[in-house]
C-alpha positions in Angstrom: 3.5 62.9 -10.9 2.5 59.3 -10.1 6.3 57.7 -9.4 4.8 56.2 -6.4 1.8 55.5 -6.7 1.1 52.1 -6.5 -2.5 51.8 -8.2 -1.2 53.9 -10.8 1.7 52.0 -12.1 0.2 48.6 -11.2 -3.0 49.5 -13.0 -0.7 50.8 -15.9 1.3 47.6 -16.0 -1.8 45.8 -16.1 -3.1 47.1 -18.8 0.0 46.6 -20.8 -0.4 42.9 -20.0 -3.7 42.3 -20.8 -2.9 43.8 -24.5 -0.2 41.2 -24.6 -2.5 38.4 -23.4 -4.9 39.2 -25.5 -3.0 39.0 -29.0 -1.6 35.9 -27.5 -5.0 33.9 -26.9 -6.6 36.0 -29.8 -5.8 32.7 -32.3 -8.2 30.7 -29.7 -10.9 33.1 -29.7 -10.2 33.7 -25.7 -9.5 36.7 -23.8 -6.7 36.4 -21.0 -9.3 36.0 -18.1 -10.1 32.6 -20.1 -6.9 31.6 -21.3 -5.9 31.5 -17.8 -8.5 29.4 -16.5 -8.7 27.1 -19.2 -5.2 26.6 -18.7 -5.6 26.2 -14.7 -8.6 23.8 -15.7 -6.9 22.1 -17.9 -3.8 21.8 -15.1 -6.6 21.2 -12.4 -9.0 18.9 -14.0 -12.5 18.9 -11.6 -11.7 21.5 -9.4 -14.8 22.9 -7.7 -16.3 26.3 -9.5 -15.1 27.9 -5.9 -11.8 26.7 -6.0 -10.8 27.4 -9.3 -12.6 31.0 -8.2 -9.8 31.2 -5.4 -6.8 29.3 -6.9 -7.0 32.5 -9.7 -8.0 35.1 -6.8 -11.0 36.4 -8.7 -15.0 37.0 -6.5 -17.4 33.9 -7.8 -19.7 36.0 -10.0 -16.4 36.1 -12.4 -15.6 33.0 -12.3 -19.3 32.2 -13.5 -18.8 34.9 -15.8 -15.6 33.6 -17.2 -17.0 30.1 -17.4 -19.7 30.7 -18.8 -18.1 31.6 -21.8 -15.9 29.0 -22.0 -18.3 26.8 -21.5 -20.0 28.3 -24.8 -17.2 28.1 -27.1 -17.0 24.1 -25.8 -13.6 24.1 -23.9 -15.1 23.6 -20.4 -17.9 21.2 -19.2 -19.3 21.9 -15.5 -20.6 18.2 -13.5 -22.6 17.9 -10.4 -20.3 16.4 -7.7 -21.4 13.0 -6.1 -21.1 14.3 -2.3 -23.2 17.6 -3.0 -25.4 18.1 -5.4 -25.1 22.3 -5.1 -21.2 21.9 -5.7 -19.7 21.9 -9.8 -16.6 20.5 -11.0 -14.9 21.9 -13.4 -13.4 19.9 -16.5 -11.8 20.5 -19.7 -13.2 18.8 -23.0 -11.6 17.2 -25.8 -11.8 20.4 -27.6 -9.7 22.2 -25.1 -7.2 19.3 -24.8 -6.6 19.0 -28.4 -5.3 23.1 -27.9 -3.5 22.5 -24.9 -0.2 22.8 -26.1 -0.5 25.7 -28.3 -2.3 27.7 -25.9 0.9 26.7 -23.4 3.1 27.9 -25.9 1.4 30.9 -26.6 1.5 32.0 -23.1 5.4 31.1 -22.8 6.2 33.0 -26.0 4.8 36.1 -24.1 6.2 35.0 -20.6 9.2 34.9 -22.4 9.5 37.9 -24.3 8.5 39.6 -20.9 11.8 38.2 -19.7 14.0 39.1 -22.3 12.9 42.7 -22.5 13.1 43.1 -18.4 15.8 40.6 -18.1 15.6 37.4 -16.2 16.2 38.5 -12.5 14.4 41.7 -13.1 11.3 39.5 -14.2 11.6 36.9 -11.3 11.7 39.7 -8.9 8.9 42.0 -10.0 6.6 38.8 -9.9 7.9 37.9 -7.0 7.5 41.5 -4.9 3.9 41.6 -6.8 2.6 38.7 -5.6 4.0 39.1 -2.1 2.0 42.6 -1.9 -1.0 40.7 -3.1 -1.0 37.9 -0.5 0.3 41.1 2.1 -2.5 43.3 1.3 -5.2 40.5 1.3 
């Protein structure tokens, strides 16, 4: 019924992936939303709140929301920038460093089993034709 529907099978797939995810950063008591951008913070360190919002493609009232809990469980601290006092960089503590690897890890031991199941090319490909409709669409 829904073969080509677009929101269907991308919402479907989505929710697919955020069960994986979400076993995956389970251990580290985050859910994929922040295991993502601890990992781009950690990547990133002192990016501005707004450009961490737009480097993961997500509206500013989620990034605050997503922070927010991070900062709470002690992986992320937020500083006032020199140049302008209204502006916050983001940085990752020790805490979050010391799990660096493993959360790394955890996220390649999905990324990989993605790959195996799809196959390599087929993997590379669907990523690739996803996030070329994304950037397409706006």
């Amino acid at each position: 019924m829904f073969d080509q529907c677009l929101y269907f099978n991308t919402s479907a797939l989505a929710r697919r992936l955020e069960r994986e995810w979400a076993d995956a950063f389970e251990r580290f008591d985050l859910t994929p939303p922040q295991g993502f951008m601890l990992r781009a913070v950690m990547e990133r360190p002192g990016l501005l709140q707004r450009e961490l919002a737009d480097l993961l493609s997500i509206a500013r009232p989620t990034a605050t929301r997503v922070l927010d809990g991070l900062e709470a469980r002690g992986y992320v601290e937020r500083r006032r920038t020199e140049g302008d006092g209204r502006e916050v960089a983001i940085v990752p503590t020790a805490q979050a460093l010391a799990i660096r690897e493993a959360l790394n890890g955890a996220s390649a031991a999905v990324t990989g089993r993605l790959k195996r199941t799809l196959g390599g090319d087929v993997f590379v490909e669907t990523v690739t034709r996803l996030r070329s409709a994304r950037t397409t669409l706006g």
